[in-house]
C-alpha positions as CSV (number, residue, x, y, z in Angstrom):
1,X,59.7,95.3,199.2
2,X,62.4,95.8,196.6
3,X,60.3,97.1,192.8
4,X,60.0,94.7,190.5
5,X,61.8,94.4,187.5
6,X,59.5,95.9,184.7
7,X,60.0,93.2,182.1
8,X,61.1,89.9,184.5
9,X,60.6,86.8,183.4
10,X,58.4,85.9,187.2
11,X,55.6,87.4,187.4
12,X,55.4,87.5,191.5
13,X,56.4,85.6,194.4
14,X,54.3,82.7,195.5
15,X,53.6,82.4,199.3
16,X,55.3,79.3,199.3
17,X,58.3,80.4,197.9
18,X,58.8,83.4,200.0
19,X,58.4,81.1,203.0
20,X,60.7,78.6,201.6
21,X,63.2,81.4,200.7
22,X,63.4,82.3,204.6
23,X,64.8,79.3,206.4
24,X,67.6,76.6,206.3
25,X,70.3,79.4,206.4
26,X,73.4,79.3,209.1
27,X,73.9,81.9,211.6
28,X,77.2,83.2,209.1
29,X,77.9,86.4,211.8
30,X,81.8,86.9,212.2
31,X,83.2,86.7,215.5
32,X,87.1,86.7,214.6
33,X,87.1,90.0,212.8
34,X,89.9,92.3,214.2
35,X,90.1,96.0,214.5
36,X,91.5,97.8,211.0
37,X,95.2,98.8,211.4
38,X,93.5,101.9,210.3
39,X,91.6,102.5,213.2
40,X,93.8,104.6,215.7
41,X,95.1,106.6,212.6
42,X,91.2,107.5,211.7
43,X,90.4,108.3,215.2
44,X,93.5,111.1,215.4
45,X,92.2,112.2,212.2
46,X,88.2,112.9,213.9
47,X,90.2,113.8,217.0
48,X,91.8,117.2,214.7
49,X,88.2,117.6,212.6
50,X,86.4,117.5,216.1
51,X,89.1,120.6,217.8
52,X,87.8,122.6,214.2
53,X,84.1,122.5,214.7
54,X,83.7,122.4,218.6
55,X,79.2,122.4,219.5
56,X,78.6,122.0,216.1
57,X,77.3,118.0,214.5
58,X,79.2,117.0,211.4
59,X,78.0,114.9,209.0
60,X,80.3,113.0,206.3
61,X,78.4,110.3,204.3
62,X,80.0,108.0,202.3
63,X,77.7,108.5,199.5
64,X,75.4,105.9,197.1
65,X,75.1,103.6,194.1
66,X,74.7,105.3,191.0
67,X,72.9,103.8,187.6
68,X,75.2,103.0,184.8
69,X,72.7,102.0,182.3
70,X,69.2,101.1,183.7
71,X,70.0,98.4,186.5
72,X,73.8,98.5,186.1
73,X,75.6,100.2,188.5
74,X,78.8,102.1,188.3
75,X,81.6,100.6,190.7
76,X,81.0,102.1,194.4
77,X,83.3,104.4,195.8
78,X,83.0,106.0,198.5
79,X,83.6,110.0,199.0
80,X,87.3,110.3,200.4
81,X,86.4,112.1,203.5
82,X,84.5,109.2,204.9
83,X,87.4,106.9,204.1
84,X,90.0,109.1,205.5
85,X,87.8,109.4,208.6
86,X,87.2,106.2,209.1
87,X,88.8,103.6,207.0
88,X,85.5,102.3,205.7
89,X,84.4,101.8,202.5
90,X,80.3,100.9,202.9
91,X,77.8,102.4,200.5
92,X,74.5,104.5,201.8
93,X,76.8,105.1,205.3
94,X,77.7,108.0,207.3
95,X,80.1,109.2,209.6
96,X,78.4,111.6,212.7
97,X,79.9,113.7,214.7
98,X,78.2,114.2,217.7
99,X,79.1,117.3,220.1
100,X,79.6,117.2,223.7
101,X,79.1,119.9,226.8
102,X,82.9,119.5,226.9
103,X,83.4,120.7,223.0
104,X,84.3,117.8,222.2
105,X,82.1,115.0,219.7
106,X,81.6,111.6,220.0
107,X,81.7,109.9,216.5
108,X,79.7,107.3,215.5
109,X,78.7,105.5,212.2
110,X,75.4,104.9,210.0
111,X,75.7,101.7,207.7
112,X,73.3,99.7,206.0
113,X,73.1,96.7,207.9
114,X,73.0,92.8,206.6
115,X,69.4,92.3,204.9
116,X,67.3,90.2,207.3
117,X,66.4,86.6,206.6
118,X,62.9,87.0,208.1
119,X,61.5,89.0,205.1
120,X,62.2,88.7,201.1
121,X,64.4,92.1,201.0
122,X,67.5,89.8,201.1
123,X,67.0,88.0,197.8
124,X,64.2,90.7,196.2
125,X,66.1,92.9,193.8
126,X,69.2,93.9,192.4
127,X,70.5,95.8,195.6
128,X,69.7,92.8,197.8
129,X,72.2,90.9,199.7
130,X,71.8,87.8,198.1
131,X,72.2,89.6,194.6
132,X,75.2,92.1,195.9
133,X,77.3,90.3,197.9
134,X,77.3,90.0,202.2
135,X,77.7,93.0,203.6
136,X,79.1,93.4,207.7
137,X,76.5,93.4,210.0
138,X,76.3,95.9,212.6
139,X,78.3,94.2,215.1
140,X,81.3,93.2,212.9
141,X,81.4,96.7,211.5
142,X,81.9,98.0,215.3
143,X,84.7,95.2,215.5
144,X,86.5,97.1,212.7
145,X,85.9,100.4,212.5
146,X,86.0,100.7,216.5
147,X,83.0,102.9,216.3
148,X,80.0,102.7,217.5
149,X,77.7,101.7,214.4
150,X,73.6,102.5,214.1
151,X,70.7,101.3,211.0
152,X,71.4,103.8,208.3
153,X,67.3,103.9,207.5
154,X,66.9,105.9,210.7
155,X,69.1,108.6,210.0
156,X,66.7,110.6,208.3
157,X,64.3,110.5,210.8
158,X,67.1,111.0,213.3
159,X,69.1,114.0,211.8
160,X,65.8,116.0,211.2
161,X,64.6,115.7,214.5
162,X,67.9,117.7,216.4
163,X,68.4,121.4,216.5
164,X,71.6,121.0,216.4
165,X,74.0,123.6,214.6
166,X,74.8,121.2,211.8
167,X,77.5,120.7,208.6
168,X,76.8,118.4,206.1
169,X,79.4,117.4,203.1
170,X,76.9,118.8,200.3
171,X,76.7,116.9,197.1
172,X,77.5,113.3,198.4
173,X,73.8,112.0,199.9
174,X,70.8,113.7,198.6
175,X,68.6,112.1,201.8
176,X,70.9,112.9,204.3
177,X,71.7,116.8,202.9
178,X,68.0,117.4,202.6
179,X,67.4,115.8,206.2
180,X,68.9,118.9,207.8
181,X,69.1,122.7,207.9
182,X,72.3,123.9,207.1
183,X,73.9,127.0,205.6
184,X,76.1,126.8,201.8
185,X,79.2,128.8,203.2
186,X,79.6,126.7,206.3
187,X,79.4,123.4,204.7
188,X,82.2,124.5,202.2
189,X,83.9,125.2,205.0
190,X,83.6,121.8,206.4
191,X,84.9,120.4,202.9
192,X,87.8,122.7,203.2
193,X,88.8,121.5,206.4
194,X,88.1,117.5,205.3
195,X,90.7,118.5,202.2
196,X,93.4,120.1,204.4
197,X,93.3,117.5,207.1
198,X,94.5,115.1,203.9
199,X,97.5,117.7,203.6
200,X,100.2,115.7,205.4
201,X,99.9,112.4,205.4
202,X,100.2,110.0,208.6
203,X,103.0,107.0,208.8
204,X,99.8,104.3,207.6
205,X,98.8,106.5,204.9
206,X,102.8,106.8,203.7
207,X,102.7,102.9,203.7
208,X,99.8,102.6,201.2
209,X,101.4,105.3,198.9
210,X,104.4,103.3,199.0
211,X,102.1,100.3,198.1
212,X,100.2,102.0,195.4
213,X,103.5,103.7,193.4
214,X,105.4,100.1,193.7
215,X,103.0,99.0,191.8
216,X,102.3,101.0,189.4
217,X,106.3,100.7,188.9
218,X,105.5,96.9,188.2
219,X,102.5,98.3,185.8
220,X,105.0,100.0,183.6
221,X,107.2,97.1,183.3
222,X,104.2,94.8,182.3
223,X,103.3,96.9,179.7
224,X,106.7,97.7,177.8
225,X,107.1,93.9,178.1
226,X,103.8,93.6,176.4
227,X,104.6,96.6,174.3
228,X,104.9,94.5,170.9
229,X,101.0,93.3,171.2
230,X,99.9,96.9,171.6
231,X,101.6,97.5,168.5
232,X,100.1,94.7,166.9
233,X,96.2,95.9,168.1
234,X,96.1,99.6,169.6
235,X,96.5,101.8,173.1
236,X,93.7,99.3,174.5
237,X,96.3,96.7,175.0
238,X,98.2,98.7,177.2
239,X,95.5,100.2,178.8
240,X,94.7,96.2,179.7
241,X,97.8,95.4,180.9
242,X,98.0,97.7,183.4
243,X,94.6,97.5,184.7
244,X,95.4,93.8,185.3
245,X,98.2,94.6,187.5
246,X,96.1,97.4,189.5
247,X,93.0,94.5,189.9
248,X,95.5,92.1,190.8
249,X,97.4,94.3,193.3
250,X,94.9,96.8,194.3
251,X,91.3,97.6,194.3
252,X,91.5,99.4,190.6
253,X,93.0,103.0,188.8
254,X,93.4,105.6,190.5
255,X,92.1,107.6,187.4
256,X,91.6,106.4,184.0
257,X,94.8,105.6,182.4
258,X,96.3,107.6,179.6
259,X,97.6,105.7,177.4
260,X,98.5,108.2,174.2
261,X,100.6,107.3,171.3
262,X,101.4,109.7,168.3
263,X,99.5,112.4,168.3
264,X,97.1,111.4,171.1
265,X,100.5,112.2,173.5
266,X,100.1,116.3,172.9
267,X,96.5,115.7,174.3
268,X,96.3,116.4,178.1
269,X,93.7,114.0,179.4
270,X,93.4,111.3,176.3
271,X,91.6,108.4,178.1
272,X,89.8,106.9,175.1
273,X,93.1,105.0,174.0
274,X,91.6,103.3,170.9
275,X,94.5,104.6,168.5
276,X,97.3,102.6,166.9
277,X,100.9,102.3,168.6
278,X,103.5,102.5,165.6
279,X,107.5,101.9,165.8
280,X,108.8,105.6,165.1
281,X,106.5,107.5,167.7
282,X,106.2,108.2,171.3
283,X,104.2,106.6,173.8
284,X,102.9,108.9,176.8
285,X,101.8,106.0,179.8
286,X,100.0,107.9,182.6
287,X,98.7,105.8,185.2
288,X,98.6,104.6,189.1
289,X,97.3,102.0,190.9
290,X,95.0,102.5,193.5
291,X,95.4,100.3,196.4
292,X,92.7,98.2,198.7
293,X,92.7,101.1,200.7
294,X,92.0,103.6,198.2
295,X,95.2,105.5,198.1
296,X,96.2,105.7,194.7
297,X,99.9,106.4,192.7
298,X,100.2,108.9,189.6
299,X,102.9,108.3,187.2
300,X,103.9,109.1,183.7
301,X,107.0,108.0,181.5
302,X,107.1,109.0,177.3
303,X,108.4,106.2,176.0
304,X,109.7,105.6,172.3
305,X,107.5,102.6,170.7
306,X,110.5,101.5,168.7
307,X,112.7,101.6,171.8
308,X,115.0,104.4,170.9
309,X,113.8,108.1,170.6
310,X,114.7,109.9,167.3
311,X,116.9,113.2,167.7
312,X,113.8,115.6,167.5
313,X,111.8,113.2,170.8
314,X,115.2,112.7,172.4
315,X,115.5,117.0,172.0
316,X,112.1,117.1,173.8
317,X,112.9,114.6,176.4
318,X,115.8,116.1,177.2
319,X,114.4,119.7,178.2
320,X,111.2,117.9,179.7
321,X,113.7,115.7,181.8
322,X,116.0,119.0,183.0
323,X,113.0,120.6,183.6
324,X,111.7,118.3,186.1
325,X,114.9,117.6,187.4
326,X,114.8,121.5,188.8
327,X,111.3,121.2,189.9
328,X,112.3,118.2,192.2
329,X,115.1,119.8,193.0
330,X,113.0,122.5,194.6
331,X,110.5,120.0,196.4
332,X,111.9,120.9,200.8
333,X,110.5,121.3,203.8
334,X,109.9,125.3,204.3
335,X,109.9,125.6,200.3
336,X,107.0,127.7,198.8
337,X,104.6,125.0,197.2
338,X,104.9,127.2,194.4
339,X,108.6,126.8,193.4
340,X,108.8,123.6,191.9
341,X,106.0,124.7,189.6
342,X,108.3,127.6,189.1
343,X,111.9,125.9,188.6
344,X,110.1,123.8,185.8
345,X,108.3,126.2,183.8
346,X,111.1,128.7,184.0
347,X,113.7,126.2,182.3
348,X,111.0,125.1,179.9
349,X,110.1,129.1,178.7
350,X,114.1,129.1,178.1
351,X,113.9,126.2,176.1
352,X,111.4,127.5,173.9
353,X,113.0,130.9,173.4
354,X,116.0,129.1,172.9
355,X,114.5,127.4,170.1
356,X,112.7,130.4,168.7
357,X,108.8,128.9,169.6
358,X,108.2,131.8,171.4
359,X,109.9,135.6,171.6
360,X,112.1,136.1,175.2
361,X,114.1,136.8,176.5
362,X,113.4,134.1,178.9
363,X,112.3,135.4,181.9
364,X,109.7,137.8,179.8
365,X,108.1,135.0,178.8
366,X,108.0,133.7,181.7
367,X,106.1,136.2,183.7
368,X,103.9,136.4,180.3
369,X,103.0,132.4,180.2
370,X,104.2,132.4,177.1
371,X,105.2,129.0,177.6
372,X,101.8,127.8,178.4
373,X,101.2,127.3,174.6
374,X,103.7,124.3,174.7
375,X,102.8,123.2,178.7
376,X,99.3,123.8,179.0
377,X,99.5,122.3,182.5
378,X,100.9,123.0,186.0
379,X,103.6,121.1,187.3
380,X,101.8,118.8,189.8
381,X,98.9,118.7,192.3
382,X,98.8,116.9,195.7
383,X,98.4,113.0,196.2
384,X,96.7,110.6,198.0
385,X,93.2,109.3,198.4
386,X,92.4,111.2,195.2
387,X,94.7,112.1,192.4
388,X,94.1,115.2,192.9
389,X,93.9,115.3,196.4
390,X,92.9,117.9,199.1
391,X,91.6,119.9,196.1
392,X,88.9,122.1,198.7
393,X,91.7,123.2,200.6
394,X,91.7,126.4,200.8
395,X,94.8,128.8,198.7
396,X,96.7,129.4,201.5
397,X,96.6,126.3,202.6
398,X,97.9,124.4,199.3
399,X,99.1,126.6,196.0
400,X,100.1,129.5,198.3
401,X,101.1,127.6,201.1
402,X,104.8,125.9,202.6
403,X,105.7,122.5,202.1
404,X,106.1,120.2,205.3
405,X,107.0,116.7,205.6
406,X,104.8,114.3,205.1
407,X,103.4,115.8,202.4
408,X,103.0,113.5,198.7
409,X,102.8,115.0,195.4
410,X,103.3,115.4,192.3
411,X,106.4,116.7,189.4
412,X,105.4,116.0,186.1
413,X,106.7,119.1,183.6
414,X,105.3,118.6,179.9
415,X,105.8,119.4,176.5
416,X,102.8,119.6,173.9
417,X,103.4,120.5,169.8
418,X,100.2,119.8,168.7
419,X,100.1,118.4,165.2
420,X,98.0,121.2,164.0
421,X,100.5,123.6,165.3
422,X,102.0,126.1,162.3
423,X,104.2,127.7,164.3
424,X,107.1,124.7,165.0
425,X,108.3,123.2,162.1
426,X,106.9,119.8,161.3
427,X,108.8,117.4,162.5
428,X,107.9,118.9,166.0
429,X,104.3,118.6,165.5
430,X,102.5,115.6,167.2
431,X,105.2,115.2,170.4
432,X,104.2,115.1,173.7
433,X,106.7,114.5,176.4
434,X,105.5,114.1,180.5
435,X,107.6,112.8,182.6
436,X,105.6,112.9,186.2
437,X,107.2,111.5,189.6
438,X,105.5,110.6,192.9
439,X,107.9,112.9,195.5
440,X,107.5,113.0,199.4
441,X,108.8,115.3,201.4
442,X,110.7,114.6,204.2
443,X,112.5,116.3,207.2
444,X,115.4,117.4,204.8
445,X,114.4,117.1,201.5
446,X,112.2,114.7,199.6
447,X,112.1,110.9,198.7
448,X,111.0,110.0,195.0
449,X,108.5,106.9,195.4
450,X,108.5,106.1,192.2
451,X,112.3,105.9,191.3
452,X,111.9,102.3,190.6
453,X,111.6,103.5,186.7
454,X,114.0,105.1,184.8
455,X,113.5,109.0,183.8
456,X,116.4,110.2,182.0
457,X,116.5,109.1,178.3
458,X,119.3,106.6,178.2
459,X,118.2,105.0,181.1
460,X,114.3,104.6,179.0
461,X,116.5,103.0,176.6
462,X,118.0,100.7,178.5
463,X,115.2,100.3,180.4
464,X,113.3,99.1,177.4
465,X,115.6,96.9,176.0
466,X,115.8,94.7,179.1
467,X,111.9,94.3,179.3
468,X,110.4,95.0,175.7
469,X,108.6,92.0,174.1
C-alpha cells in the first residue's frame, strides 16, 4: 500500500470503499498494438552492444521519477541508452542482457506492469495508475518492443541472485546498481560503448533528426512572427512560442531554450530569458525541438530585434557567418572531427587581430587561444538523442576521431564582447553573435538539415521582413 499523504483531507479507506473501488471496470488490454517501426533498428543496435561484451550480463535501466517539489515530479525521461536500445520510453524499466554458451545474449526487458484491479495500489497514491495515466501491460509491451518483457519488482531479487560477470549503467537506478557486484572501470566502459554505438546514426534515426530540425525551422518562424509581443513583454514570450511548436510537434525541448537579447546574447548558456527585447539590439534564439521519439534538433540564428542589424552587429555577423561557412566547409567523410572546429576558430583569431582585440599575427594567436576570450566555446558537439550526444565516447572515438557518414552534428562559431569588457571599444560591448547549423555527413560531403532558415545577414533581413509581426 501506496504512503499516505501526510496532510490529506481522508483520513483512511473504508472497507467498503476499497471493495467498491475494485469492480465494474472493463477488460481495457490492447490487442491491435503493432510492433514499433523502431524495433528491427533497436535490435541491430543490441545485436553490435552484445559482439562488445560477449559472457558478460548488461544492464541498462531506463531510470526513475524524481521529486520536483514534495509530490511534484519532474517530467520523466528516460536515460538515452535504454531508448536507443530499445525504443521504449517506460519509467522504473530495464533493458537485460542475458549471455549465452554461444557468446551471444538474449535481451529482454523489466517494466512496471499495469497496477492490478484486485488490490487499492491502482488508485492509492500519486504514482498510481489511476492518478498517472495507463501504462502497457506486459503483454502489449512485448507487442511493441518485440522483446520479451518481465515484473520490474523482481529484478532485485533476480539480478542479486546470478554470479554472473555483470555491467551496470551506474548513476541511472539506485535499486538496480546496488542489486549487483560490479567493478567502477568496467561499467564506464559499458557507458562508453552505449555513447559510441550513438556515433553514426541508422536510416530511422536520420528520419527523426529530419523531424526534429524541420521543426524547429517552423519554431524560428513562429517566433520572429511573434517577435513584436516579445518586445512588448520580455525573452519569455519567445521562449513560449517555441515551446508551443516543440509540444505541438514533438514531445518537448531538446534543452532549455536560449533565448538572449542585449547583453544576455554574450552569455553562453542564458536560459532564465526574463529580460527585455528592445528595437536596436540583437536577439540570440538557441533552440530544438525534440521529437516523440526523443531525438532532438539544436539551432541558433542572432537576429536584429528591429529587423536590420546596425554596421557594428552586421561587422560581427559577417565574420561569425564566414567563419562558419569554413567550418562546414570542412564537415567530409575521412575529415579529422577536429577541422571544422579548426577552419572556424582560425578565421575568427584573424578577425580579431585584424581588428586589433587581440595581438597576432594570426596563426600565433591561434595556437595560443587567444581567441577564446571572444569564443569561449568549441565549434559543435555531436547530435541526436541528447544534445550533446555520445558524450562518454571515448577521445579517439569522437574529438580525436574521423568523420563517417551518418554521422549528425553540430557548426555553430560564436562571438562574445561582454559588456564589461574594457578592452573593445564600446559600441562592441554587449554583442553576441552564434550562428549554429544541424550538418550530416554523407558519402561525399555533408547535408545541412536545417537550411530551411536563412544564415547569411541579408538573407536574416529578408527573412524577417516576410514573417515579422
Amino acid at each position: 500500500m501506496a504512503k499516505a499523504r501526510k496532510n490529506g483531507l481522508y483520513g483512511g479507506v473504508s472497507a467498503e470503499l476499497s471493495a467498491l473501488m475494485r469492480t465494474g471496470w472493463a477488460d481495457t488490454e490492447r490487442h491491435d498494438l503493432a510492433l514499433d517501426e523502431q524495433a528491427p533498428y533497436a535490435a541491430a543496435r543490441r545485436a553490435a552492444l552484445s559482439a562488445r561484451f560477449p559472457g558478460e550480463r548488461l544492464v541498462v535501466p531506463s531510470g526513475n521519477l524524481k521529486a520536483r517539489s514534495n509530490d511534484d515530479l519532474y517530467p520523466f525521461r528516460p536515460y538515452s541508452g535504454y531508448v536507443h536500445l530499445t525504443g521504449d520510453q517506460a519509467r522504473d524499466g530495464a533493458l537485460v542482457l542475458e549471455p549465452r554458451a554461444d557468446g551471444g545474449h538474449d535481451a529482454y526487458c523489466y517494466q512496471l506492469p499495469r497496477d492490478g484491479r484486485d488490490t487499492d495500489e491502482f488508485w492509492i497514491g500519486y504514482h498510481a495508475e489511476l492518478w498517472m495515466g495507463r501504462r502497457r501491460s506486459l503483454a502489449e509491451s512485448e507487442r511493441v518492443l518485440g522483446l520479451p518483457c518481465r515484473d520490474v519488482r523482481t529484478a532485485v531479487l533476480d539480478l542479486a541472485a546470478s554470479t554472473v560477470p555483470t555491467r551496470v549503467v551506474r548513476g541511472v537506478d539506485p535499486a538496480l546498481e546496488a542489486a549487483v557486484r560490479t567493478d567502477e572501470e568496467r561499467d564506464d566502459e559499458l557507458e562508453e560503448v552505449l555513447s559510441e554505438l550513438r556515433l553514426v546514426k541508422d536510416a530511422w534515426e536520420i528520419g527523426e533528426m529530419r523531424k526534429a530540425v524541420d521543426s524547429t525551422v517552423r519554431g524560428f518562424t513562429d517566433a520572429v512572427s511573434e517577435l513584436s509581443r516579445a518586445v512588448a513583454t520580455s525573452e519569455r514570450w519567445i521562449e513560449g512560442t517555441f515551446f508551443r511548436r516543440a509540444r505541438l510537434e514533438g514531445n518537448s525541448v531538446g534543452y532549455g531554450s536560449i533565448c538572449a537579447a542585449g547583453d544576455h546574447a554574450t552569455i553562453m548558456h542564458w536560459t532564465t530569458n526574463d529580460g527585455p527585447v528592445r528595437p536596436g539590439e540583437l536577439l540570440l534564439l538557441d533552440a530544438g525541438v525534440e521529437t516523440h521519439s526523443l531525438y532532438t534538433a539544436d539551432v541558433t540564428r542572432t537576429l536584429p530585434i528591429s529587423g536590420t542589424f546596425t554596421p557594428v552587429q552586421r561587422q560581427v555577423y559577417d565574420a561569425v557567418y564566414e567563419a562558419q561557412e569554413a567550418g562546414m566547409a570542412a564537415v567530409k567523410p575521412g575529415a579529422a572531427y577536429r577541422d571544422f572546429h579548426e577552419a572556424a576558430q582560425r578565421h575568427l583569431a584573424a578577425r580579431l587581430v585584424e581588428w586589433g582585440f587581440i595581438e597576432g599575427p594570426a596563426e600565433r594567436a591561434y595556437e595560443l587561444g587567444l581567441q577564446r576570450r571572444f569564443t569561449m566555446a568549441g565549434t559543435g558537439h555531436m547530435l541526436g538523442l541528447d544534445v550533446h550526444d555520445c558524450a562518454h565516447a571515448r577521445n579517439e572515438e569522437y574529438v580525436d576521431g574521423v568523420l563517417e557518414p551518418g554521422m549528425v552534428l553540430t557548426v555553430e562559431p560564436g562571438l562574445y564582447f561582454q559588456p564589461d569588457d574594457l578592452t573593445v571599444p564600446e559600441e562592441w560591448r554587449g554583442i553576441g553573435v552564434r550562428i549554429e547549423d544541424d550538418l550530416l555527413v554523407t558519402g561525399d560531403g555533408h547535408e545541412n538539415l536545417s537550411a530551411g532558415l536563412p544564415r547569411s545577414a541579408d538573407e536574416v533581413e529578408a527573412w524577417m521582413a516576410r514573417h515579422a509581426g
